[in-house]
C-alpha positions in Angstrom: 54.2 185.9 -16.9 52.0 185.6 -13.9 48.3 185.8 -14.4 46.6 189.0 -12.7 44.1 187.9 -9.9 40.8 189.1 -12.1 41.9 188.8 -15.8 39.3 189.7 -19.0 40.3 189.3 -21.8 38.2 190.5 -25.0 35.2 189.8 -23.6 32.1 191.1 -25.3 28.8 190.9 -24.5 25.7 191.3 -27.1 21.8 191.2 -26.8 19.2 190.4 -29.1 15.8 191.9 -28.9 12.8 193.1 -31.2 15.1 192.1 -34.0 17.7 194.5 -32.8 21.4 193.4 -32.2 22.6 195.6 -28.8 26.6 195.1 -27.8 26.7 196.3 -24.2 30.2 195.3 -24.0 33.2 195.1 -26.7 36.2 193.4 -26.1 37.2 194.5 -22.7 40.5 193.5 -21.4 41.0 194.5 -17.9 43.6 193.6 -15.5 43.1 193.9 -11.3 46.0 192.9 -9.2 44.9 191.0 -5.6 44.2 193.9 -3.2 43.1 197.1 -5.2 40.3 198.6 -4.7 39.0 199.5 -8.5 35.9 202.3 -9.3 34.3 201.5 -12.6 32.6 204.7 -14.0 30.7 205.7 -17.0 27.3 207.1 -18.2 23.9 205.1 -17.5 24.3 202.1 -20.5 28.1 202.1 -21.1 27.8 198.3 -19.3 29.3 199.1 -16.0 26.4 196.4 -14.5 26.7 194.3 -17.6 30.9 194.3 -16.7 30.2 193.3 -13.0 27.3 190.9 -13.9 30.0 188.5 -15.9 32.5 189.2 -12.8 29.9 187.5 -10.7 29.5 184.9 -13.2 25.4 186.0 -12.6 25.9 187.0 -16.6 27.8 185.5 -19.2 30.2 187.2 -22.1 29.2 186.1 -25.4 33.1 186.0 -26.4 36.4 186.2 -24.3 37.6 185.2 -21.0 36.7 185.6 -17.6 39.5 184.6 -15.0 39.2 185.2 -11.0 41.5 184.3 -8.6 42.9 181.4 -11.0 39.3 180.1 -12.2 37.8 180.4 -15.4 35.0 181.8 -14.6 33.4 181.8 -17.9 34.2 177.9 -18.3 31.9 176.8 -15.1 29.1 174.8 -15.3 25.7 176.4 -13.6 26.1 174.2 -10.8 29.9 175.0 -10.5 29.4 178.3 -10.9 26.9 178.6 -8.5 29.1 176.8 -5.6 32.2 179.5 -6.8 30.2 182.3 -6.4 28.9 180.9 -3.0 32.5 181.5 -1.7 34.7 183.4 -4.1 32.3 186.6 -4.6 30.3 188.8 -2.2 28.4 191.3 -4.0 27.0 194.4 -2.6 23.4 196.0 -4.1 22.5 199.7 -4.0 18.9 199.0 -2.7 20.5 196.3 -0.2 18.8 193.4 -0.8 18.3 192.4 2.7 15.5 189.7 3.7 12.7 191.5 5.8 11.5 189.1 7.8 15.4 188.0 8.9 17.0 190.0 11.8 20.7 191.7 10.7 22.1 188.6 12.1 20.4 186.3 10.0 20.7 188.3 7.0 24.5 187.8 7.5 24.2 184.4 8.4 22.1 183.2 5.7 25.1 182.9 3.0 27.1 180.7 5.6 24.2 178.5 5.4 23.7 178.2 2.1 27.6 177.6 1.0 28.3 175.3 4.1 31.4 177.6 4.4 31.5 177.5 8.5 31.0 174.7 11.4 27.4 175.4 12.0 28.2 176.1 15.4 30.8 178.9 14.1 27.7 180.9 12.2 26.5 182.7 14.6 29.8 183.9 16.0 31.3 185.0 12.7 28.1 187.2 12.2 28.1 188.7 15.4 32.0 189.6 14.6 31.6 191.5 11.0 28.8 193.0 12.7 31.0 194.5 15.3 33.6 195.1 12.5 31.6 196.8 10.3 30.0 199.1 13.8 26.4 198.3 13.4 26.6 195.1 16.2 23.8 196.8 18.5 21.4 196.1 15.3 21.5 192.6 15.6 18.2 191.6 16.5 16.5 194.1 14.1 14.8 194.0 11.2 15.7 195.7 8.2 12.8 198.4 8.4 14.2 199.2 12.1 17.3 200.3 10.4 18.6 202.9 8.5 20.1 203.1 5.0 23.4 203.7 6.2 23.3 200.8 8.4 20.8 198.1 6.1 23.9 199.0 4.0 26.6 197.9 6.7 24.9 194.8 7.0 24.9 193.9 3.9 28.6 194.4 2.9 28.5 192.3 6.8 26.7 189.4 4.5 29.1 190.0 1.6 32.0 189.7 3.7 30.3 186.3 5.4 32.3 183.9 3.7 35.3 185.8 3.5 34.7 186.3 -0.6 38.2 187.0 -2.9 36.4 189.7 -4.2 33.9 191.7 -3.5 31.4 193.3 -5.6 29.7 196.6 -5.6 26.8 197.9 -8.0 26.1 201.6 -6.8 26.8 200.8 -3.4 26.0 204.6 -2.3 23.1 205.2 -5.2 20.2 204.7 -2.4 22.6 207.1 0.3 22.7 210.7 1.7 25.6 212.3 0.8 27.4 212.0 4.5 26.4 208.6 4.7 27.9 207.6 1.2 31.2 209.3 1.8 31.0 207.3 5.3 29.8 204.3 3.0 33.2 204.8 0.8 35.7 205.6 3.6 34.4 202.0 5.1 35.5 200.2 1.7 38.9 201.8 1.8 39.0 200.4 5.0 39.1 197.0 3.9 40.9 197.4 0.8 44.0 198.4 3.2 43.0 195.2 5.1 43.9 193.3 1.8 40.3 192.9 0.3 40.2 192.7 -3.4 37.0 195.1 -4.2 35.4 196.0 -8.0 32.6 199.0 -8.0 30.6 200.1 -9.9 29.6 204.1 -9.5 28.4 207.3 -10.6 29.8 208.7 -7.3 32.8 210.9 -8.5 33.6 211.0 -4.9 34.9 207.3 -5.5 37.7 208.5 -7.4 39.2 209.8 -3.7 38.6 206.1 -2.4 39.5 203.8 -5.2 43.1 203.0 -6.1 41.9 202.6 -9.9 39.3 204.0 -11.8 38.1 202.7 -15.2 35.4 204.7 -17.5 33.8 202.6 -19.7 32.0 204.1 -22.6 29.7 202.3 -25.0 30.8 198.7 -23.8 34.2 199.9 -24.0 37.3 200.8 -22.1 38.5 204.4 -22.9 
């Protein structure tokens, strides 16, 4: 039986705190083949974040499996699963995450330098091409606060996109948004799912259920 490309199987995640035992997830098993483009959904606390968190290998489940692309994500050391996450995952954040004192360019060159993914003299080049890809390439020399949300948020799925990820990851991608500008913002990610990108959101935009090839509602740490 072959192995889907993103594979969890009964993973649960729990939290200690003030004495308190808190399960934000419960022995999730979810399936993505390569190439959709999948909307997790739920209520504020279901562990929607907490799901994508142990996708990224930035958290880790406290039982089950976490398989991406072939690696066993939840078996990496910190230091391996830094270096996997350098060039398997892009990530997307609903309040960007840009670096202010970087122009657009370097914002989307800065994760080529840090994974050593590209010929240094390639860098620049590549950046300059997701930039025109993605339509925001006359806002290469600007800072973030010279740009708009819309377009801080092109640039970062730009940087996402740097190192040409297997997946990409969205936490409320279209949270921080107008509304034309998220519907803009979700047509764009179809977009590259039908270019063969592998993308997992997370949203409380119902509008993603037009967009997404899957959705999944979690609720309380659970699939339903």
């Amino acid at each position: 039986m072959t192995q889907s490309f993103i594979a969890l199987d009964g993973v649960s995640r729990s939290y200690t705190a003030a004495g308190a035992h808190f399960n934000a997830l419960a022995e999730v098993d979810l399936d993505i083949d390569k190439g959709d483009f999948v909307a997790i959904v739920g209520q504020s606390g279901s562990g929607k974040s907490t799901l994508l968190n142990i996708l990224s290998g930035i958290d880790r489940p406290s039982a089950g499996s976490v398989s991406v692309a072939g690696t066993e994500v939840h078996r990496l050391s910190e230091s391996q699963m830094s270096r996997w996450r350098g060039g398997a995952v892009g990530i997307v954040f609903q309040f960007f995450q840009l670096l202010p004192t970087l122009t657009a360019l370097e914002n989307i060159m800065l994760p080529m330098d840090f994974a050593n993914r590209w010929p240094l003299r390639e860098r620049r080049q590549r950046a300059l091409e997701l930039m025109e890809r993605l339509g925001v390439s006359r806002h290469a020399h600007k800072l973030p606060s010279a740009m708009s949300g819309g377009e801080q948020q092109r640039v970062a799925i730009a940087r996402a996109l740097a190192n040409e990820p297997e997946v990409l990851l969205a936490d409320e991608p279209t949270g921080n948004l107008d509304s034309t500008t998220a519907q803009s913002m979700l047509e764009l990610l179809a977009s590259l799912q039908n270019e063969g990108q592998t993308i997992v959101m997370v949203t409380h935009d119902i509008r993603a259920q037009r967009y997404a090839s899957r959705v999944v509602t979690l609720v309380d740490g659970r699939i339903q």
